[in-house]
N, C-alpha and C positions, 0 to 999 in steps of 0.2 A: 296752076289755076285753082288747084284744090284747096291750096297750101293759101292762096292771097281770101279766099271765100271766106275758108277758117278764121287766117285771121281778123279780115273783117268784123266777124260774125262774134267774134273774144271781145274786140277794141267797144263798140259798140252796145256791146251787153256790160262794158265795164263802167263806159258812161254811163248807160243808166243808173247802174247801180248806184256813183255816185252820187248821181245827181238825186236820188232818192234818198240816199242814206247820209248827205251832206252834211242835214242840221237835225241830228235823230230829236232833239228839246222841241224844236219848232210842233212836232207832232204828240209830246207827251203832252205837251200846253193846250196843243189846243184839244186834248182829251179832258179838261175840266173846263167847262164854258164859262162863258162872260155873259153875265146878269145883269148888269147895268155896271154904272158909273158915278166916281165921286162928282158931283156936279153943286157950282155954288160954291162957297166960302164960308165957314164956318170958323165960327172964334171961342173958345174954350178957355179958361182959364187953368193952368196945372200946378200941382201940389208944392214947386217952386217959385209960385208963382207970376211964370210965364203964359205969354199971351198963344194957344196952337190952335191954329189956323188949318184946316180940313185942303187950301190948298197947299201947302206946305206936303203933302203925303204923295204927291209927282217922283216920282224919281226913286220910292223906294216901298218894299212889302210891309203892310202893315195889317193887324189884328186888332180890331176895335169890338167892344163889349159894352154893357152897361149894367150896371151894378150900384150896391150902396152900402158905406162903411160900418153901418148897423144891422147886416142883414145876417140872418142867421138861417135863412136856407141854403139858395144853390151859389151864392155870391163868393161864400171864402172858399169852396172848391175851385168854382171857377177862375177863381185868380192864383190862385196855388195851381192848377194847371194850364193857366199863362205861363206864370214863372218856370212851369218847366219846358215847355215850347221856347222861350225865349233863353234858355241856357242853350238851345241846341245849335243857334239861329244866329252869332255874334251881329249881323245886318239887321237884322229884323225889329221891326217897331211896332208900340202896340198902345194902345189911346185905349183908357175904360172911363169911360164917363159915368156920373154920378147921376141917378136919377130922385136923389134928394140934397141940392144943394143949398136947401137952406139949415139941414144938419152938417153937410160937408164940407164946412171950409177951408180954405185952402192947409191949414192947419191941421185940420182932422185928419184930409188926404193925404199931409203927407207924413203921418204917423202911420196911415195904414199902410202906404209906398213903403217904408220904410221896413214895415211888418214883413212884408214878402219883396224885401232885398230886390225893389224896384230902382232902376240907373233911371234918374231922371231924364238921362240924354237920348233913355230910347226908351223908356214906356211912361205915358202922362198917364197920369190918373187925377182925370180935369172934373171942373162942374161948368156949367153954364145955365141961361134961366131957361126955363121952363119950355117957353115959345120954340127956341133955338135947338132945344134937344129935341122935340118933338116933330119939330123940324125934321132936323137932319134924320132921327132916327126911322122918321116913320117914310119921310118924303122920297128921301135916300138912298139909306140902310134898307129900307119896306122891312122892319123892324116894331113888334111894339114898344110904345113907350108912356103909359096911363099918366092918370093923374095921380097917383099916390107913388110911393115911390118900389113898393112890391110889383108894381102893374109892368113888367120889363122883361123880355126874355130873357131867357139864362145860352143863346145861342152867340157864338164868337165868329165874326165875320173877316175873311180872307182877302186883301187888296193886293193887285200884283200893282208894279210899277209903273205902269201906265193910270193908275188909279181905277182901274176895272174890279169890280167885283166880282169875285172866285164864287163863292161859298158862304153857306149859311153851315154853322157845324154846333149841335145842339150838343151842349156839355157835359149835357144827364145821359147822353147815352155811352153805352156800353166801346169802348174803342175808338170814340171820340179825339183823346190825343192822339193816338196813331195814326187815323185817318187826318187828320189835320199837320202832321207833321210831316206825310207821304204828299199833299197835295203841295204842300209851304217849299218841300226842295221840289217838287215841280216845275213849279214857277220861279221860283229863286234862281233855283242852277241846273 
């Protein structure tokens, strides 16, 4: 009788355990919340001159910024450490939009793509007008996006594949890549 108790008391505490420890990801995920959502359709134009489309970003993790090919502050870092998040990432996609596209044209962008040995196939670096970025960026993103084209955060935003927004991760700080590359396999894998 003691022996059937025992075992009981083993089989039962093993389920649990299971049952708790089934899908350990399901509970690293949901240690970085969900802020909103990509919402709406957004059209972009990229430095191939391809049309990218904000719903298009369903089904896979992406990093979106905004930035401008003339900029001489926090811009060429922060796409230099794009470029090294997206070597670590073979999946991973990443949209930096232009917040002066009437210097960036598709041309311009994709000399600057170019500059930091961006794959067309998985980082755009789009422009679109005015309306449409301010749009998305602010309505969206909840992102600034002024009227000149310095007026942008220097913050790089984290999409899981459900199109949920992860994260704001501001680039001037201190361990920025790090922390964005521990959250990026988070959600990833």
């Amino acid at each position: 009788m003691l022996w059937a108790l025992v075992a009981s008391a083993a089989f039962f505490a093993g389920v649990s355990f299971y049952i708790t420890k089934k899908n350990p990801r399901d509970k690293r995920t949901a240690s970085i919340p969900v802020y909103g959502e990509i919402t709406g359709n957004y059209a972009f134009t990229a430095q191939d001159g391809r049309t990218i489309q904000t719903g298009s970003m369903l089904g896979q993790t992406w990093l979106v910024n905004f930035f401008f090919t003339s900029c001489h502050g926090p811009c060429p870092l922060m796409t230099s450490q794009i470029a090294s998040i997206m070597a670590k990432f073979p999946e991973l996609k990443a949209l930096s939009l232009t917040t002066d596209p009437e210097t960036d044209t598709v041309d311009v962008l994709k000399a600057y793509a170019q500059k930091f040995k961006a794959d067309p196939n998985r980082w755009s670096m789009a422009r679109g007008d005015e309306k449409t970025l301010q749009q998305f960026g602010q309505d969206v993103l909840k992102l600034p996006v002024g009227e000149t084209p310095d007026a942008h955060s220097a913050r790089v935003v984290l999409i899981d594949k459900k199109g949920q927004i992860r994260g704001w991760y501001d680039s001037q700080e201190p361990g920025f890549v790090e922390k964005l590359i521990g959250d990026t396999r988070l959600i990833e894998y």
